[in-house]
C-alpha positions in Angstrom: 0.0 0.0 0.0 3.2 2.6 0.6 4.3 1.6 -2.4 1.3 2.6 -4.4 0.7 5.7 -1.8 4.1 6.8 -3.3 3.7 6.1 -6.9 0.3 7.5 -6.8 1.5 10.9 -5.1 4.7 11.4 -7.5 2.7 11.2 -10.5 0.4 14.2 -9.1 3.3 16.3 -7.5 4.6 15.7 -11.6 1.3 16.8 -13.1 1.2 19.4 -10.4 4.9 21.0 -11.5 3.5 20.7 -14.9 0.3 22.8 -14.5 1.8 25.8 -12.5 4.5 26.1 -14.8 2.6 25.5 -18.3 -0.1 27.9 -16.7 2.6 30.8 -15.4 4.1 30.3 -18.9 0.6 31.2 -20.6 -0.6 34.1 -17.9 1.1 35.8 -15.5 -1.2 35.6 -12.0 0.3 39.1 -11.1 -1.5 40.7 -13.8 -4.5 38.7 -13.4 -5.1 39.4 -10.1 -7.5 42.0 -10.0 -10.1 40.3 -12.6 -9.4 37.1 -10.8 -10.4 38.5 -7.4 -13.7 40.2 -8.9 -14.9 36.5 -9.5 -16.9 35.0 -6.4 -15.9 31.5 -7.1 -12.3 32.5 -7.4 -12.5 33.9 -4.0 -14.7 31.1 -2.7 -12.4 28.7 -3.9 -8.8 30.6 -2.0 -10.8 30.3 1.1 -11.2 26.7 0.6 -7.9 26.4 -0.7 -6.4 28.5 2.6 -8.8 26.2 4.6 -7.2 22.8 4.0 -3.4 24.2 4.0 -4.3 24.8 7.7 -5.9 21.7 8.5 -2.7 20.5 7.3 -0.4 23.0 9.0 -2.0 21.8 11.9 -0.7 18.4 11.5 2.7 19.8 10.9 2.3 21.3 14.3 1.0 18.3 15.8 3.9 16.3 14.0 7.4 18.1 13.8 9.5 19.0 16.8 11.6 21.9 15.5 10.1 25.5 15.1 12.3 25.9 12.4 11.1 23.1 10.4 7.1 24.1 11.1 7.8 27.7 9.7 9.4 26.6 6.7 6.8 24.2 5.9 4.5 27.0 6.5 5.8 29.0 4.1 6.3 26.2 1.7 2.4 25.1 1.7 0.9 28.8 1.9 3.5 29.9 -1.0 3.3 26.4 -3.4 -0.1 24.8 -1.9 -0.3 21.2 -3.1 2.8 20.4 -4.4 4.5 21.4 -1.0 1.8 19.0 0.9 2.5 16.3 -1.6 6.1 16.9 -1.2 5.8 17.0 2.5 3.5 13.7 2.5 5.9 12.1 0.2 9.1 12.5 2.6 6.9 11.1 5.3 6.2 8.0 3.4 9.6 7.0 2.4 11.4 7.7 5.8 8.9 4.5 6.8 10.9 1.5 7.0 10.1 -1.6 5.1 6.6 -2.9 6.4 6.0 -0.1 8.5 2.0 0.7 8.5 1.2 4.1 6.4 -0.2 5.4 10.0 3.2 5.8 11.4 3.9 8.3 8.8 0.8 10.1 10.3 1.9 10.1 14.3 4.9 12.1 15.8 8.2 10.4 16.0 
């Protein structure tokens, strides 16, 4: 199950890469801003967006030890949103040992 928990979460965190980059290549979000914050469901959806980095912020709090580490993962998540959590998710699951259950990725060390 780690195994395909791994696979699965490299080939988003690829498609992810490839989306913000294709899309900052075709429109700059700078530029955009303005007409994109005059749509409801744009704003609608950075509220949800902002939402679920917490809820998994808060796990980062919960899990990691070193204040250091919990700002820059912060930063990381509220700067490059999924592909930060997928990266983050990803170095949990492959410092698991062989045979290790996926939930001691989830608990503190």
């Amino acid at each position: 199950m780690v195994n395909i928990l791994k696979v699965s979460l490299i080939i988003v965190l690829l498609y992810m890469i490839y989306v913000v980059i294709s899309t900052s290549m075709e429109s700059n979000l700078f530029t955009e801003w303005n007409y994109l914050a005059s749509i409801p469901w744009m704003r609608a959806t950075l509220w949800d967006f902002y939402a679920n980095v917490l809820v998994i912020y808060l796990w980062v709090l919960y899990k990691e030890k070193n204040a250091g580490i919990k700002i820059l993962w912060a930063i990381l998540f509220f700067c490059l949103g999924s592909i930060a959590t997928i990266a983050y998710t990803l170095i949990q699951l492959f410092k698991l040992k062989e045979g290790e259950p996926v939930e001691k990725a989830l608990l503190r060390n």
